[in-house]
C-alpha positions, 0 to 999 in steps of 0.5 A: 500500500502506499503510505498515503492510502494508510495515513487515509485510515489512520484518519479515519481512526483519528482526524488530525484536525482533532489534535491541538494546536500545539501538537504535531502529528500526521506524516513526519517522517517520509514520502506520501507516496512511498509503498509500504510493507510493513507496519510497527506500532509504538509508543515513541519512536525512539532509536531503539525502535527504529533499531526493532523495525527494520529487524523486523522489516518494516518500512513504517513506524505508527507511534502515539508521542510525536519523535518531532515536537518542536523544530529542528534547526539542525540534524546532528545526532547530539541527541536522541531525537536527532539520531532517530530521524537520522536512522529512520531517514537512513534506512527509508522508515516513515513515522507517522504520530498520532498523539492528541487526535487520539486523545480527543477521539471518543474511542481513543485514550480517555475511552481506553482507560476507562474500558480498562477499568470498568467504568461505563457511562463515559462521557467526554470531560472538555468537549472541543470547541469549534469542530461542529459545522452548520450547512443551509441549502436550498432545493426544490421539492423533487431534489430535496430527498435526493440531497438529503440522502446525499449529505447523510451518506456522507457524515452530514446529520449526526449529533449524538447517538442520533444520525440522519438529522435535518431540518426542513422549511418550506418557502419560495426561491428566486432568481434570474438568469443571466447571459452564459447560465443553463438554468435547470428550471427557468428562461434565461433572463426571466425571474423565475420563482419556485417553491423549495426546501430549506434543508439545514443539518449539522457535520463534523468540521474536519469533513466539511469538504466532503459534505461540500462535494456531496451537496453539489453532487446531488443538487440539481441546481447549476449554481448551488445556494447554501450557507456554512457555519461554525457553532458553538455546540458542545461535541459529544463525540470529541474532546480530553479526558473522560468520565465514566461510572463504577458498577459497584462503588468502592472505597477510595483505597479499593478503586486505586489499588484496582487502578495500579493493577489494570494499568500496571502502575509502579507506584501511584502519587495521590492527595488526600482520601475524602472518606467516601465512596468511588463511584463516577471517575474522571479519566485524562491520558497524560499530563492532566494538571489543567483539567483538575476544576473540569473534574471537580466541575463534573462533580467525579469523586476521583481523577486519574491522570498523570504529571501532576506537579506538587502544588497540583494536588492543593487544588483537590481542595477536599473536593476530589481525590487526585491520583497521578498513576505515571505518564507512560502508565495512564497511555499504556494501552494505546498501541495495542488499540492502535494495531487491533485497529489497522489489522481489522483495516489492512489485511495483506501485511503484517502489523506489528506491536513493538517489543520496546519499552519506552517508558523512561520512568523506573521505580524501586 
């Protein structure tokens, strides 16, 4: 397959227009167009499993952090980014990152964590602003179905757990057309007035393209009216970490000693125990300080995440109970989800799950 065609499914697991701004992920290594025959999936692509890869012939490294966060000004080997890139470009090795797109995924980090530990329920913890799309069009009776199938097949009308969402209007269009048009109804430089639909259904930001492509696919008019917005709408389906419920609540000791066992924890840094009960849990992947008032704002009774500073663990305030279970801990299952993925996608190659342990952290 061409490297192209899998970063296509690798978007459809995760949309890089889901990812922060401050992230960098997608292609970072390699040509689009370069034939791929083998897949490593990872953690990070450190030098270790670039060494894994080509041992185990493959031309394509899909990892979770970005080797590449910042820019390089120059590339020479004095550290282990640097000498990554360097042997991944020696040895023709695409690297492909994935990091906040999956973060963000309803299915992906948050949603793994919390399968891992039994919570169901989940919901999104910070839905992401500015993905939720509006489309208004105009048609006339006979091409509204037409359209509307259309801009569904396409992704257009979900919100939710609901799909084939629309609204529809009845009113009365008007135009003249002019020298050069080939109009479907109506006389050159006559007005001419019909009665149409006002068809407005949501989408997803990211495929605004394809809902575009549909529309003038299925419209019957040459010159297509229609109007696109972006909403303010909370995105159930996107956004960082998650909450989810426990069956059977626990006690606060009962649920992290669980926590330490389901993501093979070294050892775990927690504030205060509030005497109560576990029963809904906020989950973020990775370094979660900032997300400490949304936990408490969704009222959790526990938070698990990673990288919190000491003065983190003030801001529980006798509200919450914060737990830092390890950054490379909270993520762990990443990859495995990665490959489960891909191979259900791409059957005539091998997809590989890295040996490599990249985690940096030791414990006594």
């Amino acid at each position: 397959m061409k490297l192209s065609e899998i970063a296509g499914i690798l978007e459809e697991m995760s949309p890089l227009a889901h990812a922060e701004d401050y992230d960098n992920v997608g292609l970072l290594v390699g040509n689009p167009q370069a034939d791929i025959h083998g897949i490593l999936v990872c953690h990070d692509a450190l030098e270790s499993v670039i060494d894994e890869a080509i041992t185990k012939n493959c031309n394509m490294i899909v990892c979770f952090h970005p080797i590449l966060f910042s820019g390089l000004k120059k590339i020479t080997g004095k550290n282990y980014v640097e000498r990554s890139v360097i042997i991944a470009i020696k040895n023709d090795i695409a690297i492909y990152a994935i990091h906040t797109a999956l973060d963000n995924d309803k299915n992906g980090v948050n949603k793994i964590m919390c399968d891992a530990l039994g919570l169901t329920d989940t919901k999104i913890l910070i839905p992401k602003k500015n993905t939720v799309g509006k489309l208004v069009t105009f048609t006339v009776h006979e091409n509204a179905n037409a359209v509307r199938k259309a801009l569904f097949a396409a992704g257009a009308g979900s919100i939710g757990n609901y799909d084939q969402c629309s609204f529809v209007t009845e009113g009365v269009g008007s135009y003249r057309p002019g020298a050069g048009a080939a109009p479907v109804i109506g006389k050159l430089n006559e007005r001419t007035e019909a009665a149409e639909q006002k068809i407005e259904v949501t989408y997803n930001k990211h495929e605004e393209s394809k809902i575009l492509k549909a529309l003038f696919d299925a419209h019957i008019y040459e010159e297509v009216a229609y109007e696109t917005y972006t909403l303010n709408n909370t995105n159930q389906n996107v956004g960082l970490g998650m909450t989810g419920i426990l069956k059977n609540p626990v006690s606060e000791l009962e649920f992290l000693e669980l926590v330490k066992d389901k993501m093979q924890c070294g050892g775990i840094r927690h504030s205060a125990f509030l005497d109560k009960k576990v029963s809904k849990v906020a989950v973020l992947g990775g370094s979660g300080a900032s997300a400490i008032s949304n936990a408490i704002a969704a009222q959790a009774d526990i938070f698990i995440t990673a990288d919190l500073k000491y003065h983190n663990f003030y801001e529980a305030e006798n509200k919450i109970v914060l737990a830092d279970i390890g950054h490379f801990e909270s993520e762990r299952y990443t990859k495995n989800y990665i490959v489960d993925f891909l191979r259900k996608k791409i059957l005539n190659f091998a997809i590989i799950l890295s040996e490599e342990n990249t985690n940096p952290v030791k414990y006594l």
